[in-house]
Wavefront OBJ file of the C-alpha trace (Angstrom):
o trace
v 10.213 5.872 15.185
v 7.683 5.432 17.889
v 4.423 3.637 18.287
v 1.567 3.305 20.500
v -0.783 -0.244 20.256
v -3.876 -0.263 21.223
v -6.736 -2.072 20.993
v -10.841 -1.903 21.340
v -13.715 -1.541 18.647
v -14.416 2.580 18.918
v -13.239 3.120 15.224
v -10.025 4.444 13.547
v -11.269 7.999 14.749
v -10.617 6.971 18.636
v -6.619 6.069 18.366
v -6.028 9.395 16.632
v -8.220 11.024 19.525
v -5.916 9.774 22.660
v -2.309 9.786 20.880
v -2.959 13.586 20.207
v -0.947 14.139 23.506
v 2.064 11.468 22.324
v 1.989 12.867 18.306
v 0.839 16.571 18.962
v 1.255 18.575 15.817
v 3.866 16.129 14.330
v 3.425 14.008 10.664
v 2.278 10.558 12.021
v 1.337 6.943 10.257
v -1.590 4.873 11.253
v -0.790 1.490 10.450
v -3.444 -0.620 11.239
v -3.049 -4.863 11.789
v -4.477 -5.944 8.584
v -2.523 -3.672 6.603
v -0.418 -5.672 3.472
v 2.511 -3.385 2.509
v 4.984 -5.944 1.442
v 7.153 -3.242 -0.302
v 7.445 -1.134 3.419
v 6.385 1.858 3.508
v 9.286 4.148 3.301
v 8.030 5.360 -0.500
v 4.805 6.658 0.775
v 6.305 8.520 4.013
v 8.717 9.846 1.088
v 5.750 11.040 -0.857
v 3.864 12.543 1.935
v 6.872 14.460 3.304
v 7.230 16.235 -0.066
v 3.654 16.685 -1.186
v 2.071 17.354 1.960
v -1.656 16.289 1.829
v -4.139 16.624 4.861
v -4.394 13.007 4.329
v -3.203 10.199 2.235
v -4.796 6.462 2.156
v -2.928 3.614 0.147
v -5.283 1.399 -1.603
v -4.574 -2.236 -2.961
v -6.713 -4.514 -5.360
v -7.080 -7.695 -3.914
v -8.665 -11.007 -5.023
v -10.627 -11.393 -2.212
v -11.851 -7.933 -0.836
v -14.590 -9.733 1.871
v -11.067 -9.869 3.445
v -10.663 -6.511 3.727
v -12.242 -3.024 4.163
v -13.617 -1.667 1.075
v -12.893 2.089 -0.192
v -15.834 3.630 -2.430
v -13.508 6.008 -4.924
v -14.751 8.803 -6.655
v -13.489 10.887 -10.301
v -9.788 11.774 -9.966
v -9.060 8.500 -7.248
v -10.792 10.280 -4.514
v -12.217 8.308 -1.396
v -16.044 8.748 -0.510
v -16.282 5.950 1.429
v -15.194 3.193 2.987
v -17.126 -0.290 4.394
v -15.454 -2.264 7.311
v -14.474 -5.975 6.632
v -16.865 -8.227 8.739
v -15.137 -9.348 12.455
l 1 2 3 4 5 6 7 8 9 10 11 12 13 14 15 16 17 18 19 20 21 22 23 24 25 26 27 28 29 30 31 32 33 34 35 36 37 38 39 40 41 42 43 44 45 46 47 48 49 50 51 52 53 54 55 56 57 58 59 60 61 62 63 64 65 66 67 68 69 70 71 72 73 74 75 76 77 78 79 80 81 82 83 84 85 86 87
């Protein structure tokens, strides 16, 4: 496994954007700081290896979601949108 860090507010779009040249075409796993897997996440790589989505987000209900970003879900689990946490 590899990893790049990197750091600065121009949105989850602009990491993606500059480690085209380290990922290319290859599978990769945005993980970002305030991410709570406590389980790892070697069931969800395991998942998206076999079903191959364009995309997959994992989602956790939490007590106190002002904590966290906030996904908008539509019929069938889908994600429509998604509000930043404050700071």
């Amino acid at each position: 496994m590899k990893g790049l860090i990197l750091s600065g507010g121009r949105g989850l779009a602009h990491p993606v954007l500059i480690s085209e040249p380290f990922i290319g075409a290859e599978p990769f796993v945005m993980y970002l700081g305030d991410n709570l897997l406590n389980k790892g996440t070697a069931n969800f790589v395991e998942e998206f290896d076999r079903e191959k989505p364009a995309a997959q987000i994992l989602l956790e209900r939490v007590p106190d979601p002002q904590m966290f970003g906030v996904a908008e879900l539509s019929y069938g689990s889908l994600a429509y949108g998604w509000t930043r946490k404050d700071g």
